[in-house]
C-alpha positions in Angstrom: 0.0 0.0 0.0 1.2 3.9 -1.0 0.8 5.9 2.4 2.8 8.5 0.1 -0.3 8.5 -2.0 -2.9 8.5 0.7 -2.1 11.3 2.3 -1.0 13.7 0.0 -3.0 16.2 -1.1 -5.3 16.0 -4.4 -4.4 19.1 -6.6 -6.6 20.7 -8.8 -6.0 23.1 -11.9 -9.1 25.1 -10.8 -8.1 28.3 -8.8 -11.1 28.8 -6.4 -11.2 31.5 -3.7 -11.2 30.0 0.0 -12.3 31.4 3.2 -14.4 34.3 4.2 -13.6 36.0 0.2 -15.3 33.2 -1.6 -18.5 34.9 -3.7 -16.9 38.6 -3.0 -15.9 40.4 -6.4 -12.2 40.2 -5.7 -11.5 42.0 -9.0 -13.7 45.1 -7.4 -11.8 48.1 -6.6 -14.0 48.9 -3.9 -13.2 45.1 -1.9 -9.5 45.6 -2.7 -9.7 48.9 -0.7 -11.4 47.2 1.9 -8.8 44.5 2.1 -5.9 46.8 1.8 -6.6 49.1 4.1 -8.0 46.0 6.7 -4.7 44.3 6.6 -2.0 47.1 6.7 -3.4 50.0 8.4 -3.7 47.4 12.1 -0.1 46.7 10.8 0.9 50.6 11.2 -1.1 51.2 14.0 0.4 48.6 16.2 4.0 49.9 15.3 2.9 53.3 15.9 1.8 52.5 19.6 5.2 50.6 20.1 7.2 53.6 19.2 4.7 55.7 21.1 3.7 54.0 24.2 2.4 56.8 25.8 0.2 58.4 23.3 -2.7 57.3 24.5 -3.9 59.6 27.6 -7.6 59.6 28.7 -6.9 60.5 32.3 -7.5 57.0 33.6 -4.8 54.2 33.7 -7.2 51.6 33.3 -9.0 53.2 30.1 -5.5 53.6 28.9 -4.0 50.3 29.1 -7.2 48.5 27.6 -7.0 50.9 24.6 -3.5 50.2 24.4 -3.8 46.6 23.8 -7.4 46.5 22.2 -5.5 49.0 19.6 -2.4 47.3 19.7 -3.9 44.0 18.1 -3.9 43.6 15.0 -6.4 41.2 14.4 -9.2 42.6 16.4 -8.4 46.8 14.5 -8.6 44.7 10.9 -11.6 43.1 11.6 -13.4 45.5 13.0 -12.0 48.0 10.4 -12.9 46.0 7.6 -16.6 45.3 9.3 -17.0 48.9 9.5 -15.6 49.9 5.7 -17.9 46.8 4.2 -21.0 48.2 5.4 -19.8 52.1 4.8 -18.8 52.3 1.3 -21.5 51.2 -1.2 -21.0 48.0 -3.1 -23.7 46.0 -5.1 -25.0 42.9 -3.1 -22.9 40.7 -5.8 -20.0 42.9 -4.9 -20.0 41.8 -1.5 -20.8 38.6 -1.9 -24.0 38.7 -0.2 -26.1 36.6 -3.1 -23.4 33.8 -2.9 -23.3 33.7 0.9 -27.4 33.3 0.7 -27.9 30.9 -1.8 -25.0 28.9 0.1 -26.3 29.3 3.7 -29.5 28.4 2.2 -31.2 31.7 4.0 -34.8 32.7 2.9 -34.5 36.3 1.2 -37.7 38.3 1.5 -39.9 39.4 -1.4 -41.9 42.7 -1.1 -45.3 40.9 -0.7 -43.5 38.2 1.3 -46.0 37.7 4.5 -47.0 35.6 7.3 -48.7 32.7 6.9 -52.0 32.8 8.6 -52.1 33.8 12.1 -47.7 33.6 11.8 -47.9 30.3 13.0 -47.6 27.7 10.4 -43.6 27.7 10.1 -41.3 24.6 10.0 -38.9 24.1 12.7 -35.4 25.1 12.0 -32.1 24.3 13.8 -31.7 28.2 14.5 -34.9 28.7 16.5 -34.8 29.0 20.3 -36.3 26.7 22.2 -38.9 29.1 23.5 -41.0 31.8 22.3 -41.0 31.6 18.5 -44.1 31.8 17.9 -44.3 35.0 19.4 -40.9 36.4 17.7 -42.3 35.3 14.6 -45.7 37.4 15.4 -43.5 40.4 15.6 -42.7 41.7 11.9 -39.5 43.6 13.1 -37.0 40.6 14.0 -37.3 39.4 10.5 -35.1 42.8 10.2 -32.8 41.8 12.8 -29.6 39.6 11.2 -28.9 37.6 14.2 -32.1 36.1 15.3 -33.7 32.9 13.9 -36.4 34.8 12.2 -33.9 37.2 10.0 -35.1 37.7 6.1 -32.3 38.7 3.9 -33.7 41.3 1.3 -31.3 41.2 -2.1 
């Protein structure tokens, strides 16, 4: 038996985006911004608080040192960064990948004359419900505007 075989990796010709970019226009100069300025500007702003350690002066030690190292990694300033510039700067909902992500988490998206069924009741189950009280939350029009509850209705 090959164990060289098994285990290595099958390699493909196809060149197909992985991770959090797949069904984002990366050819869009408005998502290359987005990326650019998500990677390197945490980059810069973690060596500038190195060389400048005391830069940072609220008037309370403790409100200091938390910005200090909330600011100071990288990680959390890109994502957060790149968060805020993706929903800031207009993109079509191709451009951002949003119609991929739907059709591939399978989400409903909302017509205009999408409504209850009678009386809001007559749902399936779904693994994202909570246990209790979704009856009522589906009742209530506004959490289907709400992205992180069970009842959420993407509009493209």
């Amino acid at each position: 038996m090959d164990t060289e075989r098994q285990c290595a990796p099958e390699q493909s010709t196809e060149s197909k985006p992985e991770g959090k970019a797949r069904g984002a226009d990366i050819n869009s100069s408005r998502n290359l911004y987005i990326l650019g300025v998500s990677f390197f500007f945490p980059l810069v702003l973690c060596l500038w608080l190195q060389e400048h350690p005391g830069a940072i002066q609220t008037g309370n030690q403790t409100v200091d040192s938390t910005l200090s190292v909330l600011l100071g990694t990288t990680i959390l300033v890109g994502g957060v960064l790149g968060c805020v510039l993706d929903n800031l700067i207009p993109g079509t909902p191709e451009e951002r990948g949003l119609v991929a992500w739907s059709k591939e988490m399978a989400l409903e998206t909302a017509q205009d004359n999408d409504d209850l069924p009678a009386g809001g009741l007559a749902w399936e189950k779904s693994t994202f419900d909570f246990p209790y009280g979704m009856q009522l939350m589906r009742r209530w029009k506004w959490t289907r505007y709400v992205p992180f509850l069970p009842t959420y209705r993407m509009k493209l």
